[in-house]
C-alpha positions as CSV (number, residue, x, y, z in Angstrom):
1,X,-4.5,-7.3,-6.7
2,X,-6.4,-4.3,-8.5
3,X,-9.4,-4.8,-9.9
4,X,-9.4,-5.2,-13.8
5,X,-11.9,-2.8,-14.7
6,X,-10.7,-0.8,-17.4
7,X,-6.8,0.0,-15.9
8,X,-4.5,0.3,-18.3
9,X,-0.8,-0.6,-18.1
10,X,0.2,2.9,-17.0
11,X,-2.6,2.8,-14.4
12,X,-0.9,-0.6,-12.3
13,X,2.5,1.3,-13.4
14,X,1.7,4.3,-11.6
15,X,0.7,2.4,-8.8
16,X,3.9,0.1,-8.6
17,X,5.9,3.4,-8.8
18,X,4.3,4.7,-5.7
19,X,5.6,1.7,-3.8
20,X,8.7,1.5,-5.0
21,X,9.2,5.6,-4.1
22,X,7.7,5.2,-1.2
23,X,9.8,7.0,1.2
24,X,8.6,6.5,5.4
25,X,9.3,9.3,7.7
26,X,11.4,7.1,10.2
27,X,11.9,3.5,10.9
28,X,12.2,1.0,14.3
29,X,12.6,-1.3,15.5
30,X,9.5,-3.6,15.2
31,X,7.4,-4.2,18.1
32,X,5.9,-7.4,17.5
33,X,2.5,-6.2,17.5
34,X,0.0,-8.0,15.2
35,X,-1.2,-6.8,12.1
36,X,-4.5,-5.7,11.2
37,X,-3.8,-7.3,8.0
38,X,-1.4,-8.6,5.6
39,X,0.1,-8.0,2.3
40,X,1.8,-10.4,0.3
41,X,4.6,-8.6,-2.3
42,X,5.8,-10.2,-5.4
43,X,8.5,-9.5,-7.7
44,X,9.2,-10.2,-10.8
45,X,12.6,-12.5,-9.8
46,X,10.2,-14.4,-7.7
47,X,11.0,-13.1,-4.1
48,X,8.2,-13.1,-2.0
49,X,7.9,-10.0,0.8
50,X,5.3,-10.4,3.4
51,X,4.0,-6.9,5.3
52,X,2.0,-5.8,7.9
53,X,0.0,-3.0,8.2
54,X,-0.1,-2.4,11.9
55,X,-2.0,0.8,12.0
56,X,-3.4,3.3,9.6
57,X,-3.7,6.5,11.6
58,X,-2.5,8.8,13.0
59,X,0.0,7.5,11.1
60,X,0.3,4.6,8.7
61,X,2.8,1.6,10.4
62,X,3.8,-1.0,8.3
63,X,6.1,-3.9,9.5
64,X,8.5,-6.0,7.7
65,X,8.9,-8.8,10.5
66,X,11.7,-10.4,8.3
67,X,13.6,-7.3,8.7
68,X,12.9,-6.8,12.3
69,X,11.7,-3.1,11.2
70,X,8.7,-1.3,11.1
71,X,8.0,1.8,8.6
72,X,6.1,4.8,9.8
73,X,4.3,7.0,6.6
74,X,1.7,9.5,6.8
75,X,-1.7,8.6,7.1
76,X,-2.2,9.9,3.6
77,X,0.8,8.1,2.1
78,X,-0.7,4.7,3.2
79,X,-3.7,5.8,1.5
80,X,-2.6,5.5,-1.5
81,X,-0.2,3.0,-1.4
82,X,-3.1,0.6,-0.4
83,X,-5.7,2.1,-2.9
84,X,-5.5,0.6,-6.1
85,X,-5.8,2.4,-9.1
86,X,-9.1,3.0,-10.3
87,X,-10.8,3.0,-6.8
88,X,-11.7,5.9,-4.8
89,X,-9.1,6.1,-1.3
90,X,-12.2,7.5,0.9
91,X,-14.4,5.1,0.0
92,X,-12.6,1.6,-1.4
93,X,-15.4,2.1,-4.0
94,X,-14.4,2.3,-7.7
95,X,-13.8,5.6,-8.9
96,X,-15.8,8.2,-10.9
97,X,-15.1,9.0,-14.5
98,X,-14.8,12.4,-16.0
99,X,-19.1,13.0,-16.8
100,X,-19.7,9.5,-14.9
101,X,-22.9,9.9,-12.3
């Protein structure tokens, strides 16, 4: 969950959209490694999706052990799909404004 610090509606939008486009360079077959950590997807109808990120360089590995698959992204790409709006990808820290010191 983002945090709530001034986002507006556009903002979490923006950031659903890049999910939902998301597009992975290949996919595999998953190979039951472990996750560094999880991330728990939920959808307006209800379903539930749980994730794994696997790896986040060179390249960024998420599995969908449900699915059997795992999805392979640039580095870059999982970047910002795990970088919610209003925080700064390099640092996790929340982003500068335009003027802001």
């Amino acid at each position: 969950t983002p945090p709530q610090n001034d986002l507006s509606q556009d903002d979490l939008q923006r950031w659903a959209g890049a999910w939902l486009h998301a597009s992975a360079l290949r996919a595999e077959p998953y190979d039951q490694r472990k996750p560094q950590e999880e991330l728990h997807l939920e959808f307006a109808s209800g379903k539930r999706v749980a994730l794994g990120v696997l790896q986040r360089t060179p390249e960024f590995v998420l599995a969908h052990p449900d699915s059997k698959l795992q999805y392979l992204f640039t580095a870059e790409a999982g970047k910002r799909l795990l970088t919610p709006p209003g925080m700064n990808p390099a640092s996790g820290q929340k982003a500068k404004s335009v003027g802001e010191k």
